[in-house]
N, C-alpha and C positions, 0 to 999 in steps of 0.2 A: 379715165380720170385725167384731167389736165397738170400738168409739173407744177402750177401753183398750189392748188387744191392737194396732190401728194404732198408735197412742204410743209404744208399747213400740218394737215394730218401725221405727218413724221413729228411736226416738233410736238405734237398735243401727246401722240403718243409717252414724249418723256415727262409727262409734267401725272402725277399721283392722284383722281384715282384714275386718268383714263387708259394708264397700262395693265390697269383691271378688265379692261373692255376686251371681248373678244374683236378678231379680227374682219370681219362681218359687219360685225354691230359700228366696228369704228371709221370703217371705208363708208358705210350709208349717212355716217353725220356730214357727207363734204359739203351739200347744199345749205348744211345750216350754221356754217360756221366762216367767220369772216376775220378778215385780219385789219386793226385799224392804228392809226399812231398817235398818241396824245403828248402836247408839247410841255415841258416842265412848267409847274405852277398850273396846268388846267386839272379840273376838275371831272371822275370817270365817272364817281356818281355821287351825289348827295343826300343826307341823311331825307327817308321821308317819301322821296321820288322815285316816281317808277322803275323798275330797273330793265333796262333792254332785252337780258341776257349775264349766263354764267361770264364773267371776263376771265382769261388765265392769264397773266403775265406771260409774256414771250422775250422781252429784255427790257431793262430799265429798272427803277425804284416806283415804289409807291408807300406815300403813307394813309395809313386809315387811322381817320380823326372821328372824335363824335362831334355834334351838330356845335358843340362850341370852341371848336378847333382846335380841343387838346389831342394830342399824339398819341396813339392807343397802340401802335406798330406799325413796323415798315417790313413791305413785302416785298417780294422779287422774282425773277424768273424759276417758273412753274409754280409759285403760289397762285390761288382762287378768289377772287373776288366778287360778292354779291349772292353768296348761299345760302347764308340766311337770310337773307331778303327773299328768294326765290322759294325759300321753304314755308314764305310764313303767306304774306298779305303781297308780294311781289313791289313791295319797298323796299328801298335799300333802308338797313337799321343801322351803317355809319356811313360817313364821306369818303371817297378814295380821291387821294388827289396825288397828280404823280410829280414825282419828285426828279427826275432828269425826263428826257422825252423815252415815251414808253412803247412801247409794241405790242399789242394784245390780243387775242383770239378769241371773239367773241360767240358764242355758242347758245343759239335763239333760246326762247323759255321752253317754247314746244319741246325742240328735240330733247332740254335737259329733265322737262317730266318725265318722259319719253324714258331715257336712260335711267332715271330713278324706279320705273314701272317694270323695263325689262332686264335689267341685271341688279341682280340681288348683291353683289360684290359692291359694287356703286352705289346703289343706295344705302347700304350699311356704310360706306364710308361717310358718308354725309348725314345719316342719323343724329349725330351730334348736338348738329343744328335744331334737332326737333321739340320741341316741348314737353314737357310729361314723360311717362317712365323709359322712353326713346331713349330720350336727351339723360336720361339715368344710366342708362347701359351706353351709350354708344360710343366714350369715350374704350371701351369694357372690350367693345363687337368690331370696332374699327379694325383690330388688328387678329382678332379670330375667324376673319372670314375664309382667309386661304389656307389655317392651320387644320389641321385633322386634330380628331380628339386620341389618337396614335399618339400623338407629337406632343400630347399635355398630358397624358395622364402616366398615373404612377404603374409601370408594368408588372410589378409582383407586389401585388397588398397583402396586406397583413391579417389573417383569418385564424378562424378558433374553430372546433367541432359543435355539433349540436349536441352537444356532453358538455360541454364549456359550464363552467356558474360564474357569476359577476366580478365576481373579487379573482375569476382568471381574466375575463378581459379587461377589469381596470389596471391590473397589475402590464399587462403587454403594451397597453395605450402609456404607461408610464415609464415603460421599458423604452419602450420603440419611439415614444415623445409624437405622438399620431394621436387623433380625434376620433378615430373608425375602425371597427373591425367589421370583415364578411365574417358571417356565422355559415361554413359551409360542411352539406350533409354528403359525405366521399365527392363525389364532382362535382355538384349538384348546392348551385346558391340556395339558401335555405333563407337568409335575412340578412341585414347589417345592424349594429349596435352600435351607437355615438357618443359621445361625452355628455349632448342633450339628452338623452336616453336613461344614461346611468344616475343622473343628477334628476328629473321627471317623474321617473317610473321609478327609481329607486330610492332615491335621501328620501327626495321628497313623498313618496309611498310608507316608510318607513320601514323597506326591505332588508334582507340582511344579504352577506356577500355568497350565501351558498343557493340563493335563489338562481334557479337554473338561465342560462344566457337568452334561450328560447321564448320564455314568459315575455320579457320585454325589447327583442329586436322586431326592429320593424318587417313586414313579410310583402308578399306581393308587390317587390322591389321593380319601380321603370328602373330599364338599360337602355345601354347607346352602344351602336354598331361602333367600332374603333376608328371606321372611313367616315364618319361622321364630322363636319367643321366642328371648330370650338365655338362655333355664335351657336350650334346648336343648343352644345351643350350647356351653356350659359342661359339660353330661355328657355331652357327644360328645367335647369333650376329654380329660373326664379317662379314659373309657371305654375309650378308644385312645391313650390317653397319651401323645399329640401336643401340640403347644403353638400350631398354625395352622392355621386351618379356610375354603379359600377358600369365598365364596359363590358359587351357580351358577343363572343362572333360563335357562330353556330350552335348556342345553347351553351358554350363552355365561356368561365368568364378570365378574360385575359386584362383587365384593369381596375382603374378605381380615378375618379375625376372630382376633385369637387372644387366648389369656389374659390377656393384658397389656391387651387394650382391657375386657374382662372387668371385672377387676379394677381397672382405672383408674377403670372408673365407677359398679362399684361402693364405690369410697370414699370418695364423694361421697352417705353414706346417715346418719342423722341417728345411728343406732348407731354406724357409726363413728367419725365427730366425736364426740360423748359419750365416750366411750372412752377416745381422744386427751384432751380438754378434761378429764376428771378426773386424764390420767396428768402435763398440765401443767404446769411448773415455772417460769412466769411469762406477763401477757397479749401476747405477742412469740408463744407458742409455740401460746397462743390466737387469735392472730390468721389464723397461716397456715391454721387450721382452718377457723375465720370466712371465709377468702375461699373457700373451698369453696362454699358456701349456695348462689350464685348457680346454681352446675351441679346442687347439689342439688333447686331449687325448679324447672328446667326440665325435668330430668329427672322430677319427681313431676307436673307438668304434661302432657308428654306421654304418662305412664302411665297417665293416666285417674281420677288420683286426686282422691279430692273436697278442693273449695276450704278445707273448714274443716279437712280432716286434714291438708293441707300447712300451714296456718299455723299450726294445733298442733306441727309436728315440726318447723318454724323455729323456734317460742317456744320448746320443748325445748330448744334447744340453746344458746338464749340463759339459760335458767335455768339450764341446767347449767356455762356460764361466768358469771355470777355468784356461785354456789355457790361454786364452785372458788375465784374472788376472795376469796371470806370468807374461807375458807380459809386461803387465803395470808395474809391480811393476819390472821388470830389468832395462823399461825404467825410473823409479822414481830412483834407489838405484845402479845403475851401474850392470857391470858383475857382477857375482857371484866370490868370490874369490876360488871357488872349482866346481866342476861339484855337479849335482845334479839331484832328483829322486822326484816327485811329486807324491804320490798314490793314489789312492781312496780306501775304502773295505768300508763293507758297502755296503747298495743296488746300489751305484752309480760304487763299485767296481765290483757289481755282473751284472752291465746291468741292472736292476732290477727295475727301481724306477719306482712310478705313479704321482698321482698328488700332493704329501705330501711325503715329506723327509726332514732328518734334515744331516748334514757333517761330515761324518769321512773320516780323510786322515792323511798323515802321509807324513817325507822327510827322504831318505835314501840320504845319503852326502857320496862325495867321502874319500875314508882312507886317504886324503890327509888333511881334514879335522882338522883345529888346534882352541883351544877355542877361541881366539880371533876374529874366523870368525862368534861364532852364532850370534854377534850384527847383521850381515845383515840377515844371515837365521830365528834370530826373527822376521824381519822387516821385510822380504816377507811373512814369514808366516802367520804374521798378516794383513798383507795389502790382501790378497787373503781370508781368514775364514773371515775378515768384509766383504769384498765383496761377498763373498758367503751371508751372511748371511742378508746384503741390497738386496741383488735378492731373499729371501723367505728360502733360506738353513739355516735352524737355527742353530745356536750352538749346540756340541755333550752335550748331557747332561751328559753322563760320561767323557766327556772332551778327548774325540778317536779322536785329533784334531795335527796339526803339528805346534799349537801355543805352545802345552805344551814342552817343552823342553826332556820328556820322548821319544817322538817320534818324535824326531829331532836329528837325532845321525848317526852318521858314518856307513857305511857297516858293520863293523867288530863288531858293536855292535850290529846293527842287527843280524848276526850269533849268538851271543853270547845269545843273544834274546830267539832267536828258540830254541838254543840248551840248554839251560835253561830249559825253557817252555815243552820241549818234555822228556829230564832225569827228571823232577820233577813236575809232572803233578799234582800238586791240583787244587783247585777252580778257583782261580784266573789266573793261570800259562794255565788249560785249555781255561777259557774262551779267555783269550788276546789271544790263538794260532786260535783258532775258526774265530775270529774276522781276525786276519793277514793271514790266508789263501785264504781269497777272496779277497787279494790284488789286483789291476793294475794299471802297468803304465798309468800314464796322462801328464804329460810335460817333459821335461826333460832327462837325459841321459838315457837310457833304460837299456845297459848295467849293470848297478848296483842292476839291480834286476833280471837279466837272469836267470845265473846260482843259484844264492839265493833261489831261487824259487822251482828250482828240487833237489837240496839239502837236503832242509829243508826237501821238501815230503819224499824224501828216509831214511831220517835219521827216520821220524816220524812213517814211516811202519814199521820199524824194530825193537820199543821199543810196545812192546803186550802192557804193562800196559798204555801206551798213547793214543792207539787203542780203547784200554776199555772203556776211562776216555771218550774219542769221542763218543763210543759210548751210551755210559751210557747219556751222552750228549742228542744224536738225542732223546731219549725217551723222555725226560722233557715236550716239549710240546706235548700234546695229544690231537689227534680231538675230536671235541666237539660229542659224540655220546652219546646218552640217553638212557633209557629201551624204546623195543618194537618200535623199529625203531626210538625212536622221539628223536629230538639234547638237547645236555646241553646246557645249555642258561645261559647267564651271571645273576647272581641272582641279584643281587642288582646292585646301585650308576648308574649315569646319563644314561650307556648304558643298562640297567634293561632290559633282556628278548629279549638281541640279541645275536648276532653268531662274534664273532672277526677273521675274516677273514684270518688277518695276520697271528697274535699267533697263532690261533688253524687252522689254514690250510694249509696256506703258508710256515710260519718256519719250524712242522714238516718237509716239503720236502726239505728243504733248506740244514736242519740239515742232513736228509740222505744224500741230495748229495756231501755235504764235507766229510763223511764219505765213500763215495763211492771211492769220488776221490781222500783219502787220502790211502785206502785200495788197486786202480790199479795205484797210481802215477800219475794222470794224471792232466795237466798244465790246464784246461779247469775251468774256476770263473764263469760264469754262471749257476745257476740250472739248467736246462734245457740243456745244453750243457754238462754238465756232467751226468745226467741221460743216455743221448742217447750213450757218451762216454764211460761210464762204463759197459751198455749193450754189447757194442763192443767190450770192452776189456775182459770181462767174470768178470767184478767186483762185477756184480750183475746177478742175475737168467734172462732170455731172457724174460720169463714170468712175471717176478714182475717187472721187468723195461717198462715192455710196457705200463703193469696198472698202473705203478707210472706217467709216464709221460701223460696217458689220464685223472688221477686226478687232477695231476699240473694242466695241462693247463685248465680244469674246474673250479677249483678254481679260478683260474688267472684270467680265461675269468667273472666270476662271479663278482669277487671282482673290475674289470675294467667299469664292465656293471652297477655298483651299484655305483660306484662313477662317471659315467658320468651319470646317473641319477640327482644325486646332483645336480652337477655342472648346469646343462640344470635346475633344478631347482631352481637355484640361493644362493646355501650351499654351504660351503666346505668341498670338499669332504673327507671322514674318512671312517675306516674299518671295520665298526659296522653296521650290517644287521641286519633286523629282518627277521626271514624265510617267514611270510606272503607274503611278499614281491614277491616271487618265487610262479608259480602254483606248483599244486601237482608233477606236472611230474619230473619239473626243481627240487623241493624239492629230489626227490626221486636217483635221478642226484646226486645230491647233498653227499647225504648220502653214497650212496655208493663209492664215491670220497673217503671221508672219512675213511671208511671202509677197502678200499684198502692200506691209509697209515697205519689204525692201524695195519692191516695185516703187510705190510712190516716193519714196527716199530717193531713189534713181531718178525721176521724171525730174525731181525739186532740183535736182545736182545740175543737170544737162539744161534749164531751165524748159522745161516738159512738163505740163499739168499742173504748173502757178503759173497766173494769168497773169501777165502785166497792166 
């Protein structure tokens, strides 16, 4: 396989569903898949017209309009475009037209039937798109593909004897606030009885309550093995147009599954939030969504899903309630008397976030900008950072907020920002650049931060001592590594003699990768996107970019597994491990994650493995 075609292949792997794909299946797509660049303002497909191929975004914006060039959404790297085109009549059914210059991975029609025919995980993701009772469930099946019906169903249900009479299990169904009871003869399922049952067979019969339980449950009950996915057991329901499917492993039954847990957990999927969050009528109605995440991020943890796709479909749904927020508050305060730039930096500008984050963002305003206009740019600012911060996004504690009127300022002041910040690089001049480098667009005019953006980067490589100051930077945090293999461990105060996840794991990497992508210029705000970026561009050594980015994601994957632990435990989740926690093996995992940043850490300091 050639280093271009591996690249390709690395970045498709992080973009959703093709982290679904076995490893096999994904190395055979390299012949059909090509990487191409579209310049802002062209056009990738148009409503109506053939479509090439699935496109994935690889970097850049896109927006998909219908045929009369209203804005229906804006996409980004590792969204999908041209699916349901590809599923239906091989028309694209809107226009994608990109919004900055874009990068894309185009993936032939063949091979994507091809993927839709041999993996079942894949093709249920994209069901959605399909018509008819598909397109009913698939919103349903998307996210039951890598669940087991272990992981959904109720493990100790609620049952009665074949002695039962009616008026015992409506009394238990009333008791227990449940729709179902097993009718079980000593081990041995005998039937189930439902609330449709008791209301059918019985009001409606004209029975009385000492009619024995037996007369009217149902018998010669389908089961599901417990290894079973939940898309199983979803079209086993609807197949048999039942609403309850006990589990059964060797004859003995150890569950109970019906559509209601189905569907209970599937509305904890970032689709659905989005949904909710655009239909919103104030951040009260955003918030009840918002407390969803937690089930959503443990549930995408147990499905096998990669670290950087779940923190993308957490930030989703934090952008999609900021959105919303402008929203409201253009309809509370009229137009805007000037165009404007909404940002995020910060984990939510990096894609980044888990289940705990606090808001930094910021508004870039058109030059047109005159002071009498910040009365209304106060007043959205603040009508959006409360609302963030009613939905669980807490206040910046250094106040990196677009209520402060520091960062609420004109284009030309931002310039003047940058170019400040990078001719006179102290403490504070660094940190604030570090911080505004992981900027992005979230609402608003995009234009005002295009060119700003590649600007800044070039102006910032070209002054060494700012370089420095960057990189002197990434050193500060250091992985937690100890004498003779064993970690430092937080000595004292509430987290005593645990591992900080973030600090000592995550930020080192965070920190090279701005340094990486300040050193090749490249437009790319995700860690992870710019690791693999930088490799590509020769910003960083082939070699130390492959072991940074199998640390990241270790770390990632870790610090994700440890707070859906939590959560499933009924905490909230935080970035404080204790190694015990991990077996020896995962420990040892661990370590040498570490190991590898302090290695790269070392290379960046000596100017070793960042390329000039």
């Amino acid at each position: 396989m050639s280093d271009p075609e591996a690249g390709i292949l690395e970045s498709l792997r992080q973009a959703p569903p093709f982290d679904l794909i076995p490893e096999d299946a994904l190395a055979a797509l390299g012949p059909s898949i090509r990487r191409i660049t579209v310049g802002p303002g062209q056009t990738i497909c148009t409503e109506g017209e053939r479509l090439d191929g699935l496109y994935v975004i690889e970097t850049g914006t896109v927006d998909i309009e219908t045929g009369g060039s209203d804005l229906i959404a804006h996409r980004g790297p590792g969204d999908v475009v041209g699916e349901r085109g590809l599923l239906r009549l091989g028309r694209a059914t809107l226009t994608a037209r990109a919004v900055s210059e874009v990068t894309l991975l185009v993936l032939s029609k063949a091979a994507f039937h091809d993927l839709m025919d041999d993996v079942p995980a894949f093709a249920v993701w994209f069901q959605r798109s399909l018509p008819g009772r598909v397109a009913a469930a698939g919103e349903e099946a998307a996210g039951l593909t890598a669940l087991r019906v272990a992981d959904l169903m109720t493990p100790t249900p609620i049952t009665c004897t074949v002695g039962s009479r009616v008026s015992d299990v409506a009394r238990i169904m009333r008791d227990k606030n449940i729709s179902s009871v097993m009718v079980m003869e000593g081990e041995t399922l005998a039937g189930i009885v439902t609330v449709r049952d008791l209301t059918n067979k019985v009001l409606a019969e004209g029975l009385d309550g000492s009619t024995p339980a037996t007369q009217v449950m149902t018998r010669d009950l389908i089961t599901i093995p417990p290894d079973a996915l939940g898309l199983d057991a979803l079209m086993t329901l609807a197949d048999n147009n039942i609403s309850h499917l006990p589990v059964a492993e060797a004859g003995r039954v150890v569950g109970l599954i019906g559509r209601t847990d189905l569907f209970r957990q599937q509305a904890a999927t970032a689709s659905h939030m989005i949904v909710e969050i655009v239909d919103a009528d104030g951040p009260e109605a955003m918030a009840r969504v918002v407390a969803e995440v937690p089930a959503l991020l443990a549930q995408l943890v147990r499905s096998g899903v990669s670290a950087n796709a779940i923190t993308r479909r957490i930030t989703d749904i934090t952008d999609s309630i900021t959105r919303r927020l402008l929203t409201l508050a253009e309809a509370r305060l009229g137009p805007p008397p000037v165009p404007y730039l909404w940002l995020a930096c910060g984990s939510q500008g990096r894609r980044e976030q888990t289940g705990i984050s606090d808001q930094d963002n910021c508004l870039i305003l058109d030059d047109a900008f005159r002071p009498e206009h910040d009365g209304y740019f106060a007043e959205l600012a603040k009508f959006v950072s409360d609302g963030l911060n009613t939905c669980g996004f807490f206040y910046c504690p250094g106040d990196m907020m677009a209520t402060n009127p520091r960062w609420r300022q004109p284009r030309r002041v931002w310039r003047s920002y940058f170019s400040g910040w990078i001719a006179q690089p102290d403490n504070e001049a660094q940190m604030l650049a570090s911080v505004m480098f992981d900027l992005r667009p979230i609402g608003g005019e995009r234009a005002l931060f295009q060119d700003l953006q590649a600007e800044t980067l070039a102006m910032a490589r070209k002054n060494s001592i700012f370089v420095a100051h960057m990189i002197s930077n990434s050193l500060k945090h250091t992985p937690p590594l100890g004498l003779f293999r064993g970690f430092a461990l937080i000595r004292s105060g509430e987290h005593k003699d645990m591992l900080d996840l973030k600090l000592s794991g995550v930020v080192p990497v965070v920190d090279l990768g701005r340094v990486y992508a300040l050193k090749g210029e490249l437009l790319a705000v995700n860690t992870r996107e710019r690791l693999v970026a930088a490799r590509e561009a020769g910003a960083v050594s082939q070699s130390g970019a492959h072991d940074l980015i199998d640390a990241y994601d270790l770390i990632c994957e870790t610090r994700l597994a440890h707070q859906a632990d939590q959560i499933r435990a009924g905490t909230t989740p935080d970035n404080f491990m204790a190694p015990g926690q991990l077996s020896e093996l995962e420990r040892n995992h661990l370590r040498d994650a570490f190991m590898v940043i302090k290695t790269m850490q070392s290379a960046a300091g000596q100017g070793r493995g960042v390329m000039g």
